[in-house]
Structure formats: structure tokens, C-alpha cells
N, C-alpha and C positions, 0 to 999 in steps of 0.2 A: 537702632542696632540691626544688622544684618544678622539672617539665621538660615545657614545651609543647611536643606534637608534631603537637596540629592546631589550626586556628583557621576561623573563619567556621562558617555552618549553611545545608544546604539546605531545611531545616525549615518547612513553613509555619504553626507554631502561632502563633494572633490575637490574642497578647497581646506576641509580641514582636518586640523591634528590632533583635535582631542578625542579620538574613540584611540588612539595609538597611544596619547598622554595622559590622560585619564582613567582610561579601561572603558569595560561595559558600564551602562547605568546600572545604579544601585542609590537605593533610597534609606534612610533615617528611618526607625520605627514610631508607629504614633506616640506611644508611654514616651519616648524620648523627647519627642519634639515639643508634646506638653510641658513636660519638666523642663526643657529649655529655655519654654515662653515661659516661664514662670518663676523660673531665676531672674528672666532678664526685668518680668515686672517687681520685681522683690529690689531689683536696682533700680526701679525708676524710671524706666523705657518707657516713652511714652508711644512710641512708632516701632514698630519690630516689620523688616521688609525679607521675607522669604525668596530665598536663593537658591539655585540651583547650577547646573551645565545645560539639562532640559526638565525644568519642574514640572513641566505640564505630562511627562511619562513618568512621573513617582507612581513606586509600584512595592509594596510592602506588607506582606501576609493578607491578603486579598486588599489592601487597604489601597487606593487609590487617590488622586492628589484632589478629587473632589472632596472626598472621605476627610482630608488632612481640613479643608474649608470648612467642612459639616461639622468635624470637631472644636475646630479652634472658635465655630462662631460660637458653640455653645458652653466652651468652658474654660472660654479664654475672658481674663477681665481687662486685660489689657487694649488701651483706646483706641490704637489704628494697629490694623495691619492690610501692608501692600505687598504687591505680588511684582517679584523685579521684573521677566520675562517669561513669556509662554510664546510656543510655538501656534499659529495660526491650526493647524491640525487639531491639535490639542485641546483647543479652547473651545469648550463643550457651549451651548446653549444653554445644559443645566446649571454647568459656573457661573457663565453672566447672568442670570437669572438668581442664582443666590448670591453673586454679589450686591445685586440690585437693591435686594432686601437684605441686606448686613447690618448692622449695628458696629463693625468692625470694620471690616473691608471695605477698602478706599475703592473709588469710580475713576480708577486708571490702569489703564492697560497698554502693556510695553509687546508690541508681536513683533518679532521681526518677518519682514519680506525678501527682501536680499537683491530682487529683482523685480520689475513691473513688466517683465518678457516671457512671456509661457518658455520661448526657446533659449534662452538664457537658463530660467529655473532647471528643465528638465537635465542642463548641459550639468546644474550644480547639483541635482538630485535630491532636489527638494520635496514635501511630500503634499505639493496641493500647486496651483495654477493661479492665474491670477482672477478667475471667475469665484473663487473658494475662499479667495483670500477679501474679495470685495465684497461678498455677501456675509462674510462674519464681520465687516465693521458695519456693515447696514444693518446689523441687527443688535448690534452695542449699541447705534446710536436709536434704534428704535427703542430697545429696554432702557439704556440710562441715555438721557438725551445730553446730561453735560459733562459725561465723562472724557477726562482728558488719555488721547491716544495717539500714543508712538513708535514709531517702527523702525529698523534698522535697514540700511540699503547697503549693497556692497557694487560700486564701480570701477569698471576697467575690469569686469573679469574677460578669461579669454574667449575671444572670439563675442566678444560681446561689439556689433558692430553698430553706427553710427544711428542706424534704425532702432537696433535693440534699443539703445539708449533711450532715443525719442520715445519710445514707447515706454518705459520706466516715469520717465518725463511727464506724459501727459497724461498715464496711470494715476501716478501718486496729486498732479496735481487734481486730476478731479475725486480725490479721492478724499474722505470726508476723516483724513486726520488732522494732527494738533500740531506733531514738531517730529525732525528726523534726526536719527545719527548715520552719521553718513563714511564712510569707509571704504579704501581705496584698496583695491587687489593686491595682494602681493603672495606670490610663490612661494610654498611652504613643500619641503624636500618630503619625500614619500606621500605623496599628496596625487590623487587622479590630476587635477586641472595643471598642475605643474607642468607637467610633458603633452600638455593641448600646442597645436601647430601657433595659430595667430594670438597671439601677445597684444598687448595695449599699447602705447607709447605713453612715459609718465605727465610730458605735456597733456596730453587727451586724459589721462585719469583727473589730474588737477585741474583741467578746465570741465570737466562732467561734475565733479564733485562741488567744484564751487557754483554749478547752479543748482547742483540740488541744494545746498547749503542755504543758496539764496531765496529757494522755494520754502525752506523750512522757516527761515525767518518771518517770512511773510503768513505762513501758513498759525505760527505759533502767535501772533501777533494777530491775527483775526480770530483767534480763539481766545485771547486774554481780551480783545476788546468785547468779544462775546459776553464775560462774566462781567462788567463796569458794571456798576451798582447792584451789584447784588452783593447776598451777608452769607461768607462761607464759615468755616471752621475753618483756623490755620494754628499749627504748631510750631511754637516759636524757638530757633535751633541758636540762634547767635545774634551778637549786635555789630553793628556797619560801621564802617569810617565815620561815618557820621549822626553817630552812637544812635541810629536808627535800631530797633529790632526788626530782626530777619526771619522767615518761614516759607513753611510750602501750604497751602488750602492741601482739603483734603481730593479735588483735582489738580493736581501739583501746576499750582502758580505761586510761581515766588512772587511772597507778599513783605511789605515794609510799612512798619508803623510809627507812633512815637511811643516809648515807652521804656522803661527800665526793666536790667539785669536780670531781679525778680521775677521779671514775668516769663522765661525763657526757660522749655520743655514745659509748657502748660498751653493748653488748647485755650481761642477764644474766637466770637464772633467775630467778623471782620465783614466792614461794607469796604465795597472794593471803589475807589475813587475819580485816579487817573493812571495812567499811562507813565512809567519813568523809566525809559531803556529797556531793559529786558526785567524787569519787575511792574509788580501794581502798589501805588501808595493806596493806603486805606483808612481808617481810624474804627478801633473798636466800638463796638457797644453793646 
């Protein structure tokens, strides 16, 4: 189950419209968000994934979005919880650090980047470089070493020139993530970068994006061959065409087993086996 606990941004990055559609941030209070997790374990949730517009500035009677982790570790009975997106800025050392040691909290992290071009970022008014942005995932992978992490890129923004790009390119690829989402510019009306002079052509957005697309596959696929035999926990959500059961580990790899109906929203050991498309077969034990 998803569970918003903040909404709106006070953000002014020039490409977008939610501080205009959303409003200011504003955050959920903690009594609430407890009693939320706690409905939702009364139903049987066995994953509850915290949402937000920017969760990593929850901000609520001095209560802050570490404060929201500090509580939920200690009085939450509920078996995972994951954190959809945090802003690079945001993502404190003391977070990673208490996710490290969770009993709750999954070892995956969703940051978006947007851009791997210091002059790009500045253009979109972002709040960190790409020196900021490369040293908070050297230090995820130094605390949790198999957590799975993801970032969002945004190509063809303007004036984003053949160079920018390359250097997005060979940012990310030596860049010690798992898998990208990847998203192509487009003009949003009352928006700074809207009325920027140089424009993309949509041929050039569509051919940038399909190699970052193509770097992420390769990228997510040396990180699932990373985990081959080893025995994770994975939550089991549905069963396959091929009445396989379907899950995520708790470093989100879709995982497939053999097993029955019954065993679906129940966690189990899982040694991870081979390699099939964009999953890992496995068998419990």
C-alpha cells in the first residue's frame, strides 16, 4: 500500500508545475501517519511505501522526515517499509545510517538526478551538482553495500547540448547505480525553462533516451546478476501466466518461484538461481 505523508514543493526547479499545482509543502502529522500504518496493518499490508511530492522536506511540529523513520522503526509492527523518492539534498547520512539498521526499512533508494551536467542542473535549478550527488551514493554503497538504487534522469531539456548529454552519459554510467527512469522534456506553460532560446529536436530527445534506457538495462542486469545465489527475503504480490508466483526482494528484484495462491502477501526466504528477462527464478527455502 502506498501512504502520503507529504504533498506540495517548495522547490523552484524551471521545468516544473507542481509548486503552482500543489501549493507549498506541507506534511501529515506523526499521531496520523502512525494510525494510518496501523489501519493499513489491521488490513494485512504487508509493504506500506511512503509518498510524498518531496518526502525528504517533511516538516511537522518540529518533527522531521527522519523523526517519521525514528518512529515508524519503533512502533511500527508492520514487515517492510520503503521510501518511494528522496531528493539527493535531503538524504541525510543519518537516514542511511538508520536504514542500515532497520528491522523495517527496505535497502533501496530512489534519488532522482535529472541531469549528470553541473550546467544543465544549475539551468534547472536544482539543489546540489553532480560532485553531491556522487558522493551520497558512495556512501549508500559503503553503509549498505547491496542496496538497490535508482534515479530519474530528464533528457532534451533546453539547451541541453550534445556535450551536456555526453557527460550525463558517462556520469551515470560510471556511476555505481542499479536502474534509471528515464524522461523526455517537455514544455509545461508557466514554467522558467518553457521560454529558454534552444529547444531539443524530438528525434535527439528519443535517440538520448534510448541510450540511457539501454544503459539502464545493462546497469539493472549487473546488479541482479550481483545478487545470483544468494537467499533474500521477497514478498510475494501475484502469480504469472505461468502460474509462477511473482515478488520484489527486499532490494527490489523481481523475483519468481514455484508456488501457490496461498503463499501471496507472505514474506519468504528465497535463493536467487538464474537469470529470466527482467526477473530472477529462485526456489525457497
Amino acid at each position: 500500500s502506498y501512504l502520503k505523508i507529504q504533498d506540495g514543493c517548495n522547490y523552484p526547479c524551471t521545468y516544473c508545475t507542481i509548486p503552482m499545482a500543489r501549493g507549498k509543502s506541507r506534511s501529515d502529522n506523526l499521531q496520523n501517519i502512525i494510525k494510518n500504518i496501523r489501519i493499513l496493518e489491521k488490513n494485512k499490508v504487508s509493504e506500506v511505501v511512503l509518498t510524498g511530492v518531496n518526502i525528504g522536506d517533511y516538516q511537522n511540529n518540529n518533527n522531521k522526515f527522519i523523526d517519521i523513520v525514528k518512529n515508524l522503526e519503533k512502533s511500527s509492527s508492520i514487515s517492510r517499509v520503503r521510501i518511494s523518492s528522496i531528493e539527493p539534498n535531503l538524504l541525510s547520512n543519518q537516514i542511511i545510517k538508520l536504514i542500515k539498521n532497520s528491522d523495517i526499512f527496505l535497502p533501496h533508494f530512489h534519488i532522482p538526478l535529472q541531469s549528470g551536467s553541473d550546467k544543465v542542473l544549475g539551468l534547472m535549478k536544482r539543489k546540489y551538482n553532480t560532485k553531491i550527488y556522487n558522493n551520497k551514493i558512495k556512501t549508500i554503497r559503503r553503509e549498505i553495500s547491496d542496496a538497490c538504487i535508482g534515479a530519474d534522469v530528464i533528457v532534451g531539456f533546453p539547451e541541453e547540448s550534445n556535450e551536456d548529454f555526453l557527460k550525463t552519459f558517462n556520469f551515470i554510467e560510471n556511476l555505481d547505480i542499479d536502474y534509471l527512469h528515464v524522461f523526455s522534456y517537455s514544455d509545461r506553460d508557466n514554467t522558467e525553462a518553457s521560454v529558454f532560446n534552444y529547444k531539443i529536436p524530438n528525434s535527439e530527445k528519443i535517440n538520448r533516451s534510448r541510450l540511457l534506457q539501454s544503459l539502464s538495462n545493462k546497469k539493472r542486469l549487473k546488479f541482479y546478476k550481483k545478487n545470483l545465489f544468494q537467499t533474500r527475503k521477497v514478498l510475494f504480490e501475484s502469480i504469472d501466466e505461468e502460474q509462477r508466483l511473482v515478488g520484489f526482494s527486499d532490494n527490489y528484484i523481481r523475483v519468481a518461484v514455484e508456488g501457490s495462491s496461498s503463499m501471496i502477501n507472505k514474506i519468504f526466504n528465497v535463493k536467487f538461481l538464474k537469470l529470466e528477462g527482467n526477473r530472477i527464478l529462485g526456489e525457497i527455502i
